[in-house]
C-alpha positions in Angstrom: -18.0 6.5 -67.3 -18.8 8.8 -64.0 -21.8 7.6 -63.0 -22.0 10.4 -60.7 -21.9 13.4 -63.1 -25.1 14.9 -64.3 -23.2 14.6 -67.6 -22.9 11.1 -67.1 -26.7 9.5 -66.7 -25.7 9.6 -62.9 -29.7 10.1 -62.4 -31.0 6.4 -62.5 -29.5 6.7 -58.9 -31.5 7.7 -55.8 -31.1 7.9 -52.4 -30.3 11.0 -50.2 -26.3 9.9 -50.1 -25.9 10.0 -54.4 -27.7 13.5 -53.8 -25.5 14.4 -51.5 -22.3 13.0 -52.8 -23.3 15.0 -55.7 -23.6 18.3 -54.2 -20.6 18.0 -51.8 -17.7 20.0 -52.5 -14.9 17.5 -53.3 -12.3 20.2 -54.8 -11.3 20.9 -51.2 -9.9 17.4 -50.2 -7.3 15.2 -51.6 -9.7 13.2 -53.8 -10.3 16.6 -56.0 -13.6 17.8 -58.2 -16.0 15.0 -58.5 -15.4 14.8 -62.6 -12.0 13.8 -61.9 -12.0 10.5 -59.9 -10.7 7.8 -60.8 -12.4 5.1 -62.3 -12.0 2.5 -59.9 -13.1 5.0 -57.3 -16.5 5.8 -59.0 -17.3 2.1 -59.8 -16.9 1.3 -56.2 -18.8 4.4 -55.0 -21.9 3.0 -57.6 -21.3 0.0 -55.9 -22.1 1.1 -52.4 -24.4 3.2 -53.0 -26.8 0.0 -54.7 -26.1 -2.0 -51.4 -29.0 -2.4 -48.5 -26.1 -2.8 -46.2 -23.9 -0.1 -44.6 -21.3 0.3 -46.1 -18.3 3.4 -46.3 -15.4 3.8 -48.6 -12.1 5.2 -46.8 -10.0 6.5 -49.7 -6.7 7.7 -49.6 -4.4 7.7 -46.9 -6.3 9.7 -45.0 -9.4 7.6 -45.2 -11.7 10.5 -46.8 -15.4 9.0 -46.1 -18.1 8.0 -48.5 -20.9 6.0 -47.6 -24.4 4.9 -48.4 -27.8 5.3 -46.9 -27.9 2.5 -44.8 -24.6 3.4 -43.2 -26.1 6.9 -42.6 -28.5 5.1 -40.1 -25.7 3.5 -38.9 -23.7 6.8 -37.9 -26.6 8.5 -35.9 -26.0 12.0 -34.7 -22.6 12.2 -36.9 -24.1 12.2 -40.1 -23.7 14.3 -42.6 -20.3 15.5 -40.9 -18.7 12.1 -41.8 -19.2 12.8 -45.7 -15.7 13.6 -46.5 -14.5 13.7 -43.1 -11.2 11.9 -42.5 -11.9 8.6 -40.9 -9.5 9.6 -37.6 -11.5 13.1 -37.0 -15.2 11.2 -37.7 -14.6 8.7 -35.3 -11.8 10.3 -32.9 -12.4 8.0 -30.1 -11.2 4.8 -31.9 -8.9 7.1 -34.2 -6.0 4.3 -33.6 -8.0 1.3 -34.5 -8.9 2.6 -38.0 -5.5 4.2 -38.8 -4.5 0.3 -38.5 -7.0 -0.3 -40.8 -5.9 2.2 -43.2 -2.4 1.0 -42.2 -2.9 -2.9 -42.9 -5.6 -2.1 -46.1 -3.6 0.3 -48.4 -0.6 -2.6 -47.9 -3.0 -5.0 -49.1 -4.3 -6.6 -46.1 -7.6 -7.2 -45.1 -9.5 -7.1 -41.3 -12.2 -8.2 -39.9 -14.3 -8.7 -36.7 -17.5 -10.0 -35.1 -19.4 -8.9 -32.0 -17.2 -5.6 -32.1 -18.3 -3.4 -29.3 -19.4 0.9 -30.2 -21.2 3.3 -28.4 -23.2 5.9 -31.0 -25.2 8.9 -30.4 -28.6 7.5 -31.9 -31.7 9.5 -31.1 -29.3 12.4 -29.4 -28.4 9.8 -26.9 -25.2 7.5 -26.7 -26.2 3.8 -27.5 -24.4 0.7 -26.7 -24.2 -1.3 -30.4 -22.0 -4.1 -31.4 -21.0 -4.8 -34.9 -19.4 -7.3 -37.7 -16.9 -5.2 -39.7 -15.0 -6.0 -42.8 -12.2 -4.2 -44.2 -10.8 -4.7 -47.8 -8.8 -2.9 -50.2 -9.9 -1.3 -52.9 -7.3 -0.6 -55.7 -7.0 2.3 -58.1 -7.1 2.4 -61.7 -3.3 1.2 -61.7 -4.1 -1.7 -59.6 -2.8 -0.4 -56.2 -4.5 0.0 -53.2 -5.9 3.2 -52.7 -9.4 3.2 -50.4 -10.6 0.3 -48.0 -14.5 -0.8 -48.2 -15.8 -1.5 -44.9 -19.1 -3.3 -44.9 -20.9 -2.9 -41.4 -23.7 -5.7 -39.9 -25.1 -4.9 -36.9 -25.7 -7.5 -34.7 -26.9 -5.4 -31.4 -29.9 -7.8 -31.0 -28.0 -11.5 -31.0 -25.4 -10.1 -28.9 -28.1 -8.8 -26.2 -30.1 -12.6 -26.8 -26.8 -14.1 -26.5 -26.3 -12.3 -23.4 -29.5 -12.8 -21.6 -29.3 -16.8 -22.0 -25.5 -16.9 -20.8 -26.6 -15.0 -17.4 -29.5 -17.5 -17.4 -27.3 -20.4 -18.2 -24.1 -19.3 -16.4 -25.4 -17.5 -13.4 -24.8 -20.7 -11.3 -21.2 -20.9 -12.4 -20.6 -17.6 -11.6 -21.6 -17.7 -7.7 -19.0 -20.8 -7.8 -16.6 -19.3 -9.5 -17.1 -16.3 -7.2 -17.0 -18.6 -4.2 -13.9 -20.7 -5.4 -11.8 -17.1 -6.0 -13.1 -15.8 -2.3 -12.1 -19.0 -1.0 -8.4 -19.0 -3.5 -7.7 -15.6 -1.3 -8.4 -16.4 2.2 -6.1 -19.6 1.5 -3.7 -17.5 -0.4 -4.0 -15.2 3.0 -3.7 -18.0 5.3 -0.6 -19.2 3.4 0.7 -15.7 3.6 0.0 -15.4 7.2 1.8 -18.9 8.0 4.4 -17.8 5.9 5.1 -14.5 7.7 4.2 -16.0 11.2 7.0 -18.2 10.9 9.7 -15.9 10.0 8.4 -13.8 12.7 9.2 -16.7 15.1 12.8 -17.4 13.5 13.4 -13.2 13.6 12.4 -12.7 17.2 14.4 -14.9 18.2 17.1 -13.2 16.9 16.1 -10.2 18.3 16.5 -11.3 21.3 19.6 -12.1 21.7 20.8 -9.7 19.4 19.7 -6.9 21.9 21.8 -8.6 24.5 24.6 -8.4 22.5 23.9 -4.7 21.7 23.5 -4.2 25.9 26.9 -5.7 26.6 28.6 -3.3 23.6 26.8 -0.3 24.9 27.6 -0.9 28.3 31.2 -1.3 27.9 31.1 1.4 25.3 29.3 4.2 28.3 32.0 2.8 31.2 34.7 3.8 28.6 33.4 7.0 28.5 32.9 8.1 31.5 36.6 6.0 32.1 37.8 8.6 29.9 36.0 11.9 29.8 39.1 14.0 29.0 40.3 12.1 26.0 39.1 13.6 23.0 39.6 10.7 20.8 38.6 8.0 22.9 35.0 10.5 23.2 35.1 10.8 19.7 35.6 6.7 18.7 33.2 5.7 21.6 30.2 8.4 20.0 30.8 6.8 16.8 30.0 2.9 18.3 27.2 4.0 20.3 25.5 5.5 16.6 26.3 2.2 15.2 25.2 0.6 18.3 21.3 3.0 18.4 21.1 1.8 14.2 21.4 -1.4 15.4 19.0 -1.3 18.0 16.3 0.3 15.9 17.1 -3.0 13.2 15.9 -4.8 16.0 13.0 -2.7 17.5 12.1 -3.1 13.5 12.2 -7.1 13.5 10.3 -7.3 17.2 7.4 -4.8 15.7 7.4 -7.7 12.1 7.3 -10.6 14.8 4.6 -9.1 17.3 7.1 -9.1 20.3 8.0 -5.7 20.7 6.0 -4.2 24.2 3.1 -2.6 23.7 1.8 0.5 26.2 -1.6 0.9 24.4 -4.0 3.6 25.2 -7.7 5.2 24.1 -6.7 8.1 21.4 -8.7 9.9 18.7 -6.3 9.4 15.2 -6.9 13.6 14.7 -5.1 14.2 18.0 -2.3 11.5 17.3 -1.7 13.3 13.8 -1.9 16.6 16.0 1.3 16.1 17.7 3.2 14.6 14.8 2.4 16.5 12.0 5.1 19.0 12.3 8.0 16.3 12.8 6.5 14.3 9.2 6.8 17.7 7.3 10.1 18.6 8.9 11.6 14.3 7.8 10.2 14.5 4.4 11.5 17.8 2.9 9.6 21.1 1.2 9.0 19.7 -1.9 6.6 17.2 -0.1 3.3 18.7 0.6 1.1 16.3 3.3 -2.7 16.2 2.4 -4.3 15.4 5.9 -8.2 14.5 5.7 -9.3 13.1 9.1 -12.9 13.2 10.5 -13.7 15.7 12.9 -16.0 13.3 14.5 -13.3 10.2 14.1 -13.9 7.1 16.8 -11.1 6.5 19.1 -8.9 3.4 18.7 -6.7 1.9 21.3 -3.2 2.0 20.3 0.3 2.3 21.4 0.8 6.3 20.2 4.9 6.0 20.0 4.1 3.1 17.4 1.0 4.6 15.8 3.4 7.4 15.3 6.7 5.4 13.5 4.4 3.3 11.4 2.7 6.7 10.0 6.5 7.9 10.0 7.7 4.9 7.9 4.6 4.8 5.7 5.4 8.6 4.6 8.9 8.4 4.4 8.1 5.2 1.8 5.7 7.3 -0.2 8.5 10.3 -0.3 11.2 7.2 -1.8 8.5 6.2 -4.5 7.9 9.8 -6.0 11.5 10.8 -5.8 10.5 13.6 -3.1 8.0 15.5 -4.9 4.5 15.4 -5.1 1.2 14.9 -2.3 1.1 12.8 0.4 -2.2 11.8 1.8 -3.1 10.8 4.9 -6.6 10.2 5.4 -8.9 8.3 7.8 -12.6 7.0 8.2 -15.1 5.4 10.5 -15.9 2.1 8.6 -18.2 -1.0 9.0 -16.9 -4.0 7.5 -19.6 -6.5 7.0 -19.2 -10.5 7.1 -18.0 -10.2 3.3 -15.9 -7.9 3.4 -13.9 -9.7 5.9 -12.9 -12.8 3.4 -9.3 -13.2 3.0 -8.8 -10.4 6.2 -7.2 -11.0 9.2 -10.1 -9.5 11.5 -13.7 -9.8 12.0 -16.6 -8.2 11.1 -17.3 -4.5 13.2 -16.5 -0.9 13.3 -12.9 0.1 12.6 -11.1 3.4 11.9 -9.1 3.1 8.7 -5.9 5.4 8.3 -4.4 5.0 4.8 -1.3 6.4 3.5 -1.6 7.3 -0.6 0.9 8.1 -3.1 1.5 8.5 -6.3 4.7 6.9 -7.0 6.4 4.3 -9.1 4.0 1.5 -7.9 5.3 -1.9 -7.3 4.7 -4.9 -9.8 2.5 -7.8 -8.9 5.3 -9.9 -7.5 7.0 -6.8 -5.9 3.7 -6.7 -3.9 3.2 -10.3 -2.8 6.8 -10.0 -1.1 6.1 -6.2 0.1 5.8 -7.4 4.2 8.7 -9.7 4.0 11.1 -8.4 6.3 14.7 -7.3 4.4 13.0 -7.4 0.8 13.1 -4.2 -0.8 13.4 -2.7 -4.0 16.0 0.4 -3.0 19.2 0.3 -3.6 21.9 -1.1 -1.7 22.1 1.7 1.9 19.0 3.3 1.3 16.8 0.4 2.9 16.9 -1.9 5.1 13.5 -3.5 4.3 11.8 -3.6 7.6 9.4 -0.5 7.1 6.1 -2.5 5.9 7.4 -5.1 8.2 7.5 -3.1 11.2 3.8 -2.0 10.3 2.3 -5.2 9.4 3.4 -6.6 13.1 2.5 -3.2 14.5 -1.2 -3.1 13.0 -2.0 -7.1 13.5 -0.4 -7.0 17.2 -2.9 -4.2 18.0 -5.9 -6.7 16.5 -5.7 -4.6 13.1 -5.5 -5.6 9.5 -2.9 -3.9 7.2 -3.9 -3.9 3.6 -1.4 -2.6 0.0 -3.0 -1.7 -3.6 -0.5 -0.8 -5.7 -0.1 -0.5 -9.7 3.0 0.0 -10.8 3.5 3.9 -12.5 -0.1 4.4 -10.4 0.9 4.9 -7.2 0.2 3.3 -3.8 -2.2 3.2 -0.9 -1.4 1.6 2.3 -4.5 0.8 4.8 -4.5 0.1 8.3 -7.5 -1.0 9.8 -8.0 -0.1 13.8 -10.7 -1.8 16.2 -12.7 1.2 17.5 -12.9 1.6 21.4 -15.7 2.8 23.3 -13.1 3.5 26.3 -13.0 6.8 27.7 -10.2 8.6 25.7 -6.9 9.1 27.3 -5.1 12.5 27.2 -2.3 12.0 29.2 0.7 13.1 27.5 4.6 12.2 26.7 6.4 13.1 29.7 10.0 14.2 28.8 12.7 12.3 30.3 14.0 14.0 34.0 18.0 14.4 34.4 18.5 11.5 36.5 19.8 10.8 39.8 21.4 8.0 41.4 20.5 7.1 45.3 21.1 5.1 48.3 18.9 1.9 47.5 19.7 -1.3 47.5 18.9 -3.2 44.2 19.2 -7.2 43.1 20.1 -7.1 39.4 18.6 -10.6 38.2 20.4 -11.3 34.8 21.7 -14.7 33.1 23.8 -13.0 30.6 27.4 -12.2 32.2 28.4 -9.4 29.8 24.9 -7.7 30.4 24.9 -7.9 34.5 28.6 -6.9 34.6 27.9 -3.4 32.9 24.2 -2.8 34.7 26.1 -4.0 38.0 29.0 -0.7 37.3 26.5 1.9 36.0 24.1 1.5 39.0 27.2 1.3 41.3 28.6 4.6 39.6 24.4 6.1 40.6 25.6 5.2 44.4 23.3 2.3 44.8 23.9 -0.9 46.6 24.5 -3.7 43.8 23.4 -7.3 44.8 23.1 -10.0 42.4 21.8 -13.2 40.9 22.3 -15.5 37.7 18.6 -16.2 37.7 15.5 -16.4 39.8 16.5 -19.7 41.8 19.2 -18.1 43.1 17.4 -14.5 43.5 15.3 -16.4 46.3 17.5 -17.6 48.0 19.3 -14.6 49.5 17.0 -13.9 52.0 18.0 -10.4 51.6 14.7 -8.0 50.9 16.2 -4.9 48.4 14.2 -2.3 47.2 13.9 -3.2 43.6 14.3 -6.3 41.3 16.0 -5.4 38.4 15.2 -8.7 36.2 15.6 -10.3 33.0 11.8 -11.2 31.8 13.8 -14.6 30.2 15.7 -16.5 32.8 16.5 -20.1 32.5 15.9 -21.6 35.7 12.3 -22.9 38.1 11.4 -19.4 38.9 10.4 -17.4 36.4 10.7 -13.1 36.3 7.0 -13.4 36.6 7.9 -15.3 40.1 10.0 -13.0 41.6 7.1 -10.2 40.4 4.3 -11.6 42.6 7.1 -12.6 45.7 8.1 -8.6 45.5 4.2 -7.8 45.9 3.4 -9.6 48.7 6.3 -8.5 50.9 6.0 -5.7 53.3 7.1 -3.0 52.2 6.4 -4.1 48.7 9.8 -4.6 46.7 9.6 -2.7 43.7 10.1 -4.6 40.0 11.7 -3.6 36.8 11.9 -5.6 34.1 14.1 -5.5 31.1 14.6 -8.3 27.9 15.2 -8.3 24.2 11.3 -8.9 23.5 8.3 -10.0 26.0 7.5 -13.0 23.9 4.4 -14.0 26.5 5.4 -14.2 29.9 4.6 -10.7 30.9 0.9 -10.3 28.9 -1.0 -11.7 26.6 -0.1 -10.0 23.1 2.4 -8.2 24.1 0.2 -5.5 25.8 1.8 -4.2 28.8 -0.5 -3.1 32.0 0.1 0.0 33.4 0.9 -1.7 36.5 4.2 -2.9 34.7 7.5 -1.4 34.1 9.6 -2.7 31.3 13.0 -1.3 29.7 13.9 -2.6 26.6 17.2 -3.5 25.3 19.2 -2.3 24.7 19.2 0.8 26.9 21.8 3.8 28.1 22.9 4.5 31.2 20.7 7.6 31.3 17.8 5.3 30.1 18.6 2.8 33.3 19.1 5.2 35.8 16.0 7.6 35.0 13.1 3.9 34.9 15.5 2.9 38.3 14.8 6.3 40.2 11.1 6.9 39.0 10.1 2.9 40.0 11.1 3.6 43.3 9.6 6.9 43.7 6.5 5.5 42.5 6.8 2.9 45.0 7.7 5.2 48.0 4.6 7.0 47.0 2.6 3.9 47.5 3.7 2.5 50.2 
């Protein structure tokens, strides 16, 4: 019998929802005119309808919606638009959690959950509840599944009691917990740090006496140049060494920068006048279908920072992001005056003050969790074989840290990446002096001690200055350098000598002579004899290996005319 008919004696049932069920127009979904159900379906609707608890019968497979009074409460602001409504339109926002309901029900499974989290519109405003949900399958009069009754407890109240006691009970566990994770990281950073420290130590090193290797190739390569300067092939064959020679001297500028040896000329800049001067040479190295997004305070503080390197790690951070988004998309470049507080110093390699932070965002592939643990690890990388060498992040991480920085990487693999790097601000005057461009050079008529343990190296410098017209004298090491008793005009010295006297000896010997001798220095790294960090003085010249002939003869000639101006 259909209850639900007037035909039928469907009047011994009240309630709004039998009124309504009633008077809605069935015809125009899949379950058809009300005098046609099934009677399975009706018996379960009579069912529901006698229940005090909310409850909703999906039927079909589309999970067409009948409910009760109490599960009218339940809905808030979307009742009466469920009444018939497929279940995936009623309630769109978890539209793939009940079409596995539907799914797992009409196969003859059953579901169900406790403390399940909902936010309703109750009262016109949305309302955190949490629920107990069961899901069963109800079958049709030929004993299939056909609906799914879902019977609804609310149990908003226990879950908010249950919640208040645990931040009561647990609130002490917490702050441990807290402290113990806080704690994890700075010992996870420390490790890190070690870790890194010590192949910074093994890869300088290596630098080192790589550069002197480069020195003696390049050397030999120049004399055979200028040896030959009508032979086409031997020209062609020597420019070809020399580019190998320059890759492999920027692999090793790249390792000194990871180890914190590479020299450092720091000065006072604002970060909006460094991006000033190097915003057309990013554009022009990362292509047209790259478009930089620049945000930097007008009113940015000043940092003290060697520009040259400022400028390379912003170079290598960009031309990273261009890699990750296959060279389209943004690029942006931002920066900020920050404070960072005692707390937000945990796990950080710097202490609490005021910092400018420049960070470099993309939104590329992202690295994985282990990808990013590894991501300042010099020679790791995740290009292919040729189109990395892996020392990119590295040469930033040494960069930022030797300049008393922090460098900080969130990334989320298909999100994207952001690289921080955290600058000490200076209250120095700013400095605006600007990149002088390199002078043809010019020999002279100087005499000049080349102090140099490495054979291969002193043979070469010993030529090229020769070939400038000076007067070549020189020395295996500072022991020797002394005792001479000839007074040149400039020391031309290795900063690491074996030997008693040092390169720093022979510095303060040159000053106090009269007139004062002048000193150029030159090594594979600093390490510490010349400064402390790394940081040159202005008072100190220095030409890395390895260098060109043009690159020799130009720091010779303007030392001495610096020190005839003096004298």
């Amino acid at each position: 019998m259909h209850f639900l008919s007037n035909t039928h004696g469907c009047q011994g049932w009240g309630g709004e929802m039998a009124q309504r069920i009633r008077a809605f127009d069935w015809s125009s979904t899949e379950l058809g005119p009300i005098d046609a159900w099934p009677y399975s379906l009706s018996c379960a609707v009579q069912m529901l309808l006698a229940s005090p608890m909310p409850m909703v019968m999906l039927w079909g497979p589309l999970g067409y919606m009948i409910y009760n009074d109490s599960y009218s409460v339940f809905a808030g602001g979307r009742h009466p638009y469920l009444l018939g409504t497929p279940v995936e339109l009623g309630w769109p926002e978890v539209a793939d959690f009940n079409r596995n309901v539907l799914d797992t029900c009409l196969a003859g499974g059953t579901l169900s959950y406790r403390n399940f989290p909902l936010e309703l519109l109750r009262n016109g405003m949305p309302e955190e509840v949490w629920m107990d949900l069961s899901y069963s399958p109800v079958a049709d009069d030929n004993q299939q599944p056909a609906g799914v009754l879902v019977i609804v407890t609310e149990t908003t109240e226990h879950v908010k009691s249950e919640r208040v006691r645990q931040e009561l009970t647990h609130n002490l566990e917490q702050r441990v917990a807290a402290e113990v994770q806080a704690r994890s990281a700075a010992e996870d950073q420390l490790r890190q740090s070690q870790k890194l420290e010590a192949i910074g130590g093994l890869t300088g090193g290596v630098a080192h006496d790589f550069n002197n290797l480069l020195q003696v190739i390049a050397g030999n390569l120049h004399l055979l140049a200028r040896h030959e300067p009508d032979n086409a092939q031997v020209q062609r064959r020597v420019s070809a060494a020399i580019a190998a020679v320059e890759r492999g001297a920027k692999l090793s500028s790249q390792l000194l920068a990871f180890a914190r040896r590479q020299p450092l000329s720091p000065a006072v800049y604002n970060p909006q006048r460094i991006y000033a001067g190097l915003g057309e040479l990013l554009q022009r190295a990362l292509g047209e279908t790259i478009h930089l997004d620049v945000q930097l305070p007008q009113d940015s503080w000043c940092i003290n920072v060697d520009r040259n390197q400022l400028e390379n790690a912003l170079l290598n951070l960009a031309i990273n992001a261009r890699d990750a988004m296959q060279g389209e998309g943004v690029i942006r470049i931002n920066g900020e005056n920050i404070i960072l507080n005692p707390g937000d110093c945990i796990g950080k390699s710097i202490k609490p003050g005021e910092y400018v932070r420049l960070a470099v965002t993309d939104t590329g592939v992202g690295m994985t969790p282990e990808v990013l643990k590894r991501a300042f690890e010099p020679f790791f990388t995740t290009k292919r074989e040729g189109h990395g060498t892996g020392l990119g992040l590295s040469m930033v991480f040494g960069f930022v840290r030797q300049s008393g920085g922090h460098v900080e990487v969130w990334s989320e693999e298909g999100n994207g990446s952001v690289v921080q790097m955290y600058f000490p601000r200076s209250l120095e005057p700013e400095s605006f002096d600007e990149h002088s461009e390199m002078a043809p050079h010019s020999g002279g008529q100087e005499t000049i001690l080349v102090v140099e343990d490495n054979e291969g190296v002193r043979l070469t410098v010993v030529e090229l200055l020769q070939q400038s017209g000076y007067t070549v004298l020189t020395a295996e090491d500072g022991d020797r350098a002394l005792q001479g008793g000839v007074q040149p005009d400039l020391i031309f010295t290795d900063v690491v000598m074996p030997g008693r006297v040092k390169s720093t000896d022979l510095a303060d010997w040159a000053r106090v002579q009269q007139p004062p001798v002048a000193v150029l220095f030159t090594s594979g790294h600093t390490r510490d004899i010349l400064s402390t960090n790394h940081l040159l003085s202005p008072d100190i010249h220095l030409l890395s290996k390895p260098y060109s002939p043009e690159a020799l003869t130009h720091r010779v000639r303007s030392v001495l005319t610096a020190r005839q101006g003096c004298s």
